[in-house]
C-alpha positions as CSV (number, residue, x, y, z in Angstrom):
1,X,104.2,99.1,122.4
2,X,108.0,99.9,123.5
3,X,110.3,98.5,121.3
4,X,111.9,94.6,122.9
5,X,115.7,94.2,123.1
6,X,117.3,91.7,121.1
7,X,117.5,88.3,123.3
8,X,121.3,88.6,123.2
9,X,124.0,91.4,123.5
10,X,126.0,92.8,121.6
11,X,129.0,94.9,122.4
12,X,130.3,97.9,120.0
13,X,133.5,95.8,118.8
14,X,130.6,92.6,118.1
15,X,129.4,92.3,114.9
16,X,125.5,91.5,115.2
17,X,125.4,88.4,112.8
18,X,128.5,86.8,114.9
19,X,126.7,87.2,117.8
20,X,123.2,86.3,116.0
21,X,124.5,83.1,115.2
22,X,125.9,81.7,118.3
23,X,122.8,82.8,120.0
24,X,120.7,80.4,117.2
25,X,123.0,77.8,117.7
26,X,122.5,77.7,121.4
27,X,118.8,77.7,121.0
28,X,118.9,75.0,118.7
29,X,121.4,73.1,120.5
30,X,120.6,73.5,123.8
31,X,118.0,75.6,124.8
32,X,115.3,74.3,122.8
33,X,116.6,70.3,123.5
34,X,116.5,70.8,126.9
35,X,112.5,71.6,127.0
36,X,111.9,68.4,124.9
37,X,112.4,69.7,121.3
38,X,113.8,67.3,118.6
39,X,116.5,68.7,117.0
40,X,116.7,68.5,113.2
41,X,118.8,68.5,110.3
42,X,116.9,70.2,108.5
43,X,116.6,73.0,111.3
44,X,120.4,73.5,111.3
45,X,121.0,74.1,107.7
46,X,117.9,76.4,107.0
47,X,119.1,78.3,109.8
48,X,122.5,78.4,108.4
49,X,121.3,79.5,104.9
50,X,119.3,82.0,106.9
51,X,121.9,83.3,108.5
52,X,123.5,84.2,105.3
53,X,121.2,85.5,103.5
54,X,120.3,88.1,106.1
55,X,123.4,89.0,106.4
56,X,124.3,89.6,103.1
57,X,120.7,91.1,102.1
58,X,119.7,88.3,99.9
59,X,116.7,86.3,99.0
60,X,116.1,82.3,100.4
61,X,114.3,79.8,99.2
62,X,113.7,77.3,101.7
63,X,111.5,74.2,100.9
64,X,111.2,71.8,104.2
65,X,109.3,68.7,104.6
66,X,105.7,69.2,107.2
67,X,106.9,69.1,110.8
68,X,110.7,69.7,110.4
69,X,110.0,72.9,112.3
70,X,111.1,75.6,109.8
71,X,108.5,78.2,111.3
72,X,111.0,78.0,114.4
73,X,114.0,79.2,112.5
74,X,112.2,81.5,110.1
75,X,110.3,83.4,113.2
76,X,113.6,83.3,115.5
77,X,115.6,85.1,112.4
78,X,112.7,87.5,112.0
79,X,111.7,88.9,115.6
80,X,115.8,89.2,115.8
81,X,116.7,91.1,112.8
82,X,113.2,93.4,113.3
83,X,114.7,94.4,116.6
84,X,118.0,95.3,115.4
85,X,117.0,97.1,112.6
86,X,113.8,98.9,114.8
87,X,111.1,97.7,111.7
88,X,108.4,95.0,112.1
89,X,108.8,91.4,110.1
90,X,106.1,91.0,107.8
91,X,105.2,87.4,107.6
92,X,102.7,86.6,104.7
93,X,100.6,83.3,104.5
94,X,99.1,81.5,102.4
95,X,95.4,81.4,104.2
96,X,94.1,82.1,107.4
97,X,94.8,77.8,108.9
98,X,98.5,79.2,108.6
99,X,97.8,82.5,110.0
100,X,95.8,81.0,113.1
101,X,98.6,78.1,113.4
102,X,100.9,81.1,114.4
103,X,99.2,83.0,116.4
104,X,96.7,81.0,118.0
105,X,97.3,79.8,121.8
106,X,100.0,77.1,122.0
107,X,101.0,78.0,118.3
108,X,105.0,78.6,117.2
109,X,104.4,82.0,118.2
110,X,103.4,81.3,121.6
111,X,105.7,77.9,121.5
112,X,108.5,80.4,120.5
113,X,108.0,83.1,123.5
114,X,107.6,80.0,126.2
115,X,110.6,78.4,125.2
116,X,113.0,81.3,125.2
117,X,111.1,83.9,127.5
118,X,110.4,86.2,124.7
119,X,107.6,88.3,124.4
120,X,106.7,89.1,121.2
121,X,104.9,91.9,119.8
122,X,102.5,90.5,116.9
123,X,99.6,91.8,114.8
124,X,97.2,91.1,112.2
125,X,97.1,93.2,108.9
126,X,93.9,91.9,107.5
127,X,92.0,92.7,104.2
128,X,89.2,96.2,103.8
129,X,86.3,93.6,103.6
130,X,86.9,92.0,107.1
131,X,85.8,95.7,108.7
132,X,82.1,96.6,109.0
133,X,81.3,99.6,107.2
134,X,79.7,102.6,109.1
135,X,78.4,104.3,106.0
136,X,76.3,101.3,105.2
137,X,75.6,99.8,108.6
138,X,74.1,103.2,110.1
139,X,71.7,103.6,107.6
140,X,70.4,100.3,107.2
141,X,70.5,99.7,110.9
142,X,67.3,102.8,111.2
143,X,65.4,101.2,108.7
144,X,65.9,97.0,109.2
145,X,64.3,94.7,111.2
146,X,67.4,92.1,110.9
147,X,68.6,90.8,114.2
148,X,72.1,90.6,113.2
149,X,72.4,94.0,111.5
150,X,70.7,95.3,115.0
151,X,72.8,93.5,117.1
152,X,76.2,94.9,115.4
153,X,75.0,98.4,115.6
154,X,74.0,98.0,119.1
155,X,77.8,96.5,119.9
156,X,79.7,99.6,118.1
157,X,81.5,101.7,120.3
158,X,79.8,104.9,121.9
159,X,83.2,107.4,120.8
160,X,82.3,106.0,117.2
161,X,78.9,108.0,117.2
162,X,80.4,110.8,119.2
163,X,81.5,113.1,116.2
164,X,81.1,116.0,117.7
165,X,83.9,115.2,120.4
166,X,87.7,114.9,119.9
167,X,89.3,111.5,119.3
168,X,91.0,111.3,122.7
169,X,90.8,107.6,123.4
170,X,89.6,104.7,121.1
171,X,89.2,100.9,121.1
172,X,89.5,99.0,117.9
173,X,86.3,97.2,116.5
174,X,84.5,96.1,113.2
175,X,86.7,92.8,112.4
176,X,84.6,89.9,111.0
177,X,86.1,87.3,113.8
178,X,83.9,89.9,116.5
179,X,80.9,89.0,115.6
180,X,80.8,85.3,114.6
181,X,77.0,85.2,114.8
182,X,76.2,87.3,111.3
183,X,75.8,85.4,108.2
184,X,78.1,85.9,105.1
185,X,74.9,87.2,103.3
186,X,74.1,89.7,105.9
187,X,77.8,90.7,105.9
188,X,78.0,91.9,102.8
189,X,75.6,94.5,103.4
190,X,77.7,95.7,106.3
191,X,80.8,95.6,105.2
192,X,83.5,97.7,103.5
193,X,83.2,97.2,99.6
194,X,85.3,98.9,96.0
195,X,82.5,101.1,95.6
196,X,82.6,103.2,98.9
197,X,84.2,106.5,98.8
198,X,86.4,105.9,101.8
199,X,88.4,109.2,101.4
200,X,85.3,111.4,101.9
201,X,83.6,109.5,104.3
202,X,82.5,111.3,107.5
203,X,83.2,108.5,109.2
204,X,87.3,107.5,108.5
205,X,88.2,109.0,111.0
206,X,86.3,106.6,113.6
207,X,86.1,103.4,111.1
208,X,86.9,100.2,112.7
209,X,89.2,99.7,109.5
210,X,91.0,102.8,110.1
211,X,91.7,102.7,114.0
212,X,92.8,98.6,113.2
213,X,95.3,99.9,110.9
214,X,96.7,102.4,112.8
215,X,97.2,99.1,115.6
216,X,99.2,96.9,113.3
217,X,101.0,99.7,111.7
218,X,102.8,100.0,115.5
219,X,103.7,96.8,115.9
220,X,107.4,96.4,116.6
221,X,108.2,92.6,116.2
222,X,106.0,91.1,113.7
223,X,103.1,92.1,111.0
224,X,101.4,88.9,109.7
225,X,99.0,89.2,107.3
226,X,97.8,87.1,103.8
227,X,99.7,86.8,100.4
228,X,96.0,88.6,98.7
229,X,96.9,91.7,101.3
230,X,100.6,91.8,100.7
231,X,99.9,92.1,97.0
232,X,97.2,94.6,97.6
233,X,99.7,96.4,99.0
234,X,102.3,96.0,96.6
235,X,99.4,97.3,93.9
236,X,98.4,100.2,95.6
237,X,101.3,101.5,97.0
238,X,102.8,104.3,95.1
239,X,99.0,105.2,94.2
240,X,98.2,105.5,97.8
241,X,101.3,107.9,98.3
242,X,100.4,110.1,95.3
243,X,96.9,110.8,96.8
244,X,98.4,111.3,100.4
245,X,97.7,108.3,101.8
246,X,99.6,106.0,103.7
247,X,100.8,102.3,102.3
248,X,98.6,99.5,103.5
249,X,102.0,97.9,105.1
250,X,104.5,99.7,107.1
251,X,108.4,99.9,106.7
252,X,109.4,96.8,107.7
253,X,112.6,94.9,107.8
254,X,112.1,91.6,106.1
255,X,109.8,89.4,104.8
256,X,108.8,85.8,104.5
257,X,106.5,84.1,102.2
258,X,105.0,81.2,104.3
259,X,103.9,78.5,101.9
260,X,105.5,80.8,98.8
261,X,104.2,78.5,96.1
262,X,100.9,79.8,96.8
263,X,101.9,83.1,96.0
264,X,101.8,83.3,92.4
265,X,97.7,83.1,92.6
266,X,98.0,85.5,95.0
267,X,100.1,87.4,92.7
268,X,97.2,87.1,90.3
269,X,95.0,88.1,91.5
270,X,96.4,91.4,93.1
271,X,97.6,91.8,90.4
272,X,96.3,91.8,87.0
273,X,93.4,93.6,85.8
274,X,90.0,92.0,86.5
275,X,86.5,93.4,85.1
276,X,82.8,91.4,85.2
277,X,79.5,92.5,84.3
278,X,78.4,93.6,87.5
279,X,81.1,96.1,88.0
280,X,80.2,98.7,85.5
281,X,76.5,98.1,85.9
282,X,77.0,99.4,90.0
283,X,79.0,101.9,89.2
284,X,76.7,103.6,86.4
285,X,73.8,102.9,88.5
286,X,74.7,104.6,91.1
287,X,75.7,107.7,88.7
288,X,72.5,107.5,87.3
289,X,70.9,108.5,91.0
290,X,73.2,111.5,90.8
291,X,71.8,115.4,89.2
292,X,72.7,114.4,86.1
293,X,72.0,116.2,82.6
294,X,69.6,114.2,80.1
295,X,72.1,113.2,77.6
296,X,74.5,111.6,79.7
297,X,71.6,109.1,81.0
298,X,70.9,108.5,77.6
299,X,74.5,107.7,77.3
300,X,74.8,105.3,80.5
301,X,71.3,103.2,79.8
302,X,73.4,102.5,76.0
303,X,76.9,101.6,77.8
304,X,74.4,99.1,80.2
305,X,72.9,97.8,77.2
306,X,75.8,97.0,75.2
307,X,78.1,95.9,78.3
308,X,74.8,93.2,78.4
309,X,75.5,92.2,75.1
310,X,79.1,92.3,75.5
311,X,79.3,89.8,78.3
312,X,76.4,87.5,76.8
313,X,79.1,87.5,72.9
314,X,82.1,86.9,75.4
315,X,79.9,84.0,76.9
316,X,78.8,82.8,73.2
317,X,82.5,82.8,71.7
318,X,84.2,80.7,74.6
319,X,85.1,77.3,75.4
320,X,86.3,75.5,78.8
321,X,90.1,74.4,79.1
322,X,90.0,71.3,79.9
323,X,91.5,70.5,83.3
324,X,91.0,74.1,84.2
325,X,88.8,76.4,85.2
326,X,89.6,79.1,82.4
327,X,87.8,79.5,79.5
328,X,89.2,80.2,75.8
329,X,87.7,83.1,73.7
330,X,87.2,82.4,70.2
331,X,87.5,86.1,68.8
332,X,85.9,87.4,66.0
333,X,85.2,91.1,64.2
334,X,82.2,91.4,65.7
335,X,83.3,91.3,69.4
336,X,86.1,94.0,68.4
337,X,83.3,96.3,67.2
338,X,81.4,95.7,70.4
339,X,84.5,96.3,72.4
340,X,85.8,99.5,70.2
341,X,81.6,100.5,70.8
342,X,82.0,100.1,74.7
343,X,85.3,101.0,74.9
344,X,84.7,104.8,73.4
345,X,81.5,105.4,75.0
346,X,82.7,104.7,78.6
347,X,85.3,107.4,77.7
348,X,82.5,109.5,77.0
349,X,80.8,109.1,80.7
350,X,84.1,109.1,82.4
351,X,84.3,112.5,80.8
352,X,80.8,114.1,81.9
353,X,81.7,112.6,85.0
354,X,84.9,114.7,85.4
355,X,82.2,118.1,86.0
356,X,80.7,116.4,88.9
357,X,84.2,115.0,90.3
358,X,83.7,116.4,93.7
359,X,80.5,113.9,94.2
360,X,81.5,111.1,92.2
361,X,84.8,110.9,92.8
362,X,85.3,107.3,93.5
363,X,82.7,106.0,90.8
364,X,84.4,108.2,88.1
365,X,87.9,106.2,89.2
366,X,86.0,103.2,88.4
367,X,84.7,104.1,85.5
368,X,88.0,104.9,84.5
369,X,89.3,101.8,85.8
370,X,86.9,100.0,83.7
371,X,87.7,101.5,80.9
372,X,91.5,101.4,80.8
373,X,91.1,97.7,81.2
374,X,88.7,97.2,78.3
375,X,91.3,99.3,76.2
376,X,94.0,96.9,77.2
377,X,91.6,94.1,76.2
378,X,90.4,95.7,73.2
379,X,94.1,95.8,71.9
380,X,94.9,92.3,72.9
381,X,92.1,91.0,70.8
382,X,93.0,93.3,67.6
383,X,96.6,91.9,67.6
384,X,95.9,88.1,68.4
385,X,92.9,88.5,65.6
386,X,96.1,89.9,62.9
387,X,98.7,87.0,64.4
């Protein structure tokens, strides 16, 4: 989409914030007021503080009472600036109510365009697992009799199966919200998951994922995505740009942190390092299927075997906290040993792996994954053992 102009001019002797904030204050003062909107206190100095902290490349914190009409200011500063500067605002939420509140019909977005005559160029940045998965739906489409599944397949684009033609025009597809009918069980099996080994798939190119991304990385107003993607993104950035890949998240010129308390779970969660019993156990698993010599499956049925264990001591030694929902390990010498036991034969695999790196890639990056975590773990539980 061609890039908007800014909603007011500026002349080479103006400075931009000057003429920013008169053309705020008339939208707030009379523009606005004239179509029926309230005008606020609260409004006027968050768009004040604004207005200084864009110009003078800081960070806000604004905290406004429910219906004060801060989305307003925030989104008015946002589109602005992203024109001037010729990068997208990313605007981060909290869940997807806040998400839809923007950009639903009759939402501030739309509110915001009516009121002033903009038209605003937004897009939705939304996480891998809201894409269906070719690489899993294909196959299990030819040998299923579910209706859903079917039904999916049948609605897939005809360039997508095409592969033997060049990509001259596409349509996006594959997000969730398109096919409302399929359960959450039956979506699993469809959708994009950790364990797929997206950079060697034959179908990237043409993924529903891919060509999605592609749409929102063009926006040229405003990006608006959750906080779990934006931390995504902030995790795998520079890891995406060492193996040649681009960021999840464009360039952009600012961004705002609707409902910012939340962010810290979010933050968690994106991250920290996070294991569970299942994870290894798919991962070696699926190695097992591979050509593998005899000593390395010997190898992987003891990791499974003790990573049983391991979990079922971790379950045995912990306590709830109460008025949370974490639990409290009580550690002993015996899960160290177990760990220290885990924790050098997964190194083991992850080396045997390394010969078949071509096929495994992605499993041998979890395996590593797994690993690197448990040695972090492992040396948090020798020093809290020696405190």
């Amino acid at each position: 989409m061609k890039s908007q102009p800014i909603p007011f001019t500026v002349s080479k002797t103006e400075n931009f914030f000057d003429r920013l904030g008169d053309y705020v204050g008339d939208v707030f003062y009379d523009i606005l007021p004239e179509q029926g909107y309230e005008l606020r206190d609260e409004q006027i100095y968050m768009a004040f503080q604004l207005e200084k902290a864009f110009k003078n490349k800081r960070t806000i914190f604004a905290e406004a009472g429910v219906g004060t009409g801060k989305t307003l200011v925030y989104l008015l500063y946002a589109i602005c600036y992203a024109r001037h500067r010729g990068k997208p605002a990313i605007i981060s939420c909290a869940d997807e109510t806040l998400i839809e509140q923007l950009v639903k019909k009759n939402g501030d977005i739309d509110k915001l365009e009516k009121a002033l005559g903009l038209n605003v160029d937004v897009r939705l940045a939304k996480a891998r697992e809201n894409y269906v998965c070719m690489k899993k739906l294909d196959p299990l489409a030819n040998r299923t009799n579910n209706e859903e599944v079917l039904r999916v397949h049948d609605e897939i684009p005809d360039f997508v199966y095409d592969t033997g033609a060049r990509l001259r025009s596409f349509e996006r597809y594959g997000d969730r919200k398109e096919y409302p009918w399929v359960s959450d069980a039956t979506w699993e099996k469809i959708a994009w998951d950790s364990l797929q080994q997206c950079s060697t798939c034959e179908w990237r190119h043409r993924s529903g994922q891919t060509l999605n991304r592609e749409y929102y990385r063009h926006a040229t107003d405003v990006i608006i995505c959750s906080h779990d993607f934006y931390m995504e993104h902030v995790w795998t950035k520079e890891s995406r740009k060492r193996e040649g890949q681009m960021p999840l998240l464009p360039e952009s010129s600012c961004v705002v942190f609707d409902e910012g308390h939340l962010l810290e779970f979010a933050a968690q969660k994106g991250l920290t390092y996070r294991y569970n019993l299942e994870t290894l156990s798919n991962v070696l698993t699926g190695y097992m299927g591979q050509d593998v010599r005899e000593e390395s499956l010997y190898l992987v049925e003891d990791i499974l075997t003790i990573n049983d264990e391991w979990f079922q001591l971790l379950g045995q030694n912990s306590t709830a906290v109460i008025g949370s929902n974490r639990q409290e390990i009580d550690f002993s010498p015996e899960m160290i040993e177990m760990a220290g036991d885990l924790h050098k034969k997964s190194g083991a695999i992850t080396g045997a792996a390394c010969f078949r790196c071509r096929i495994i890639h992605h499993r041998r990056l979890l395996c590593e994954n797994y690993r690197g975590i448990l040695g972090i773990f492992l040396v948090w539980l020798i020093y809290s053992t020696k405190r």
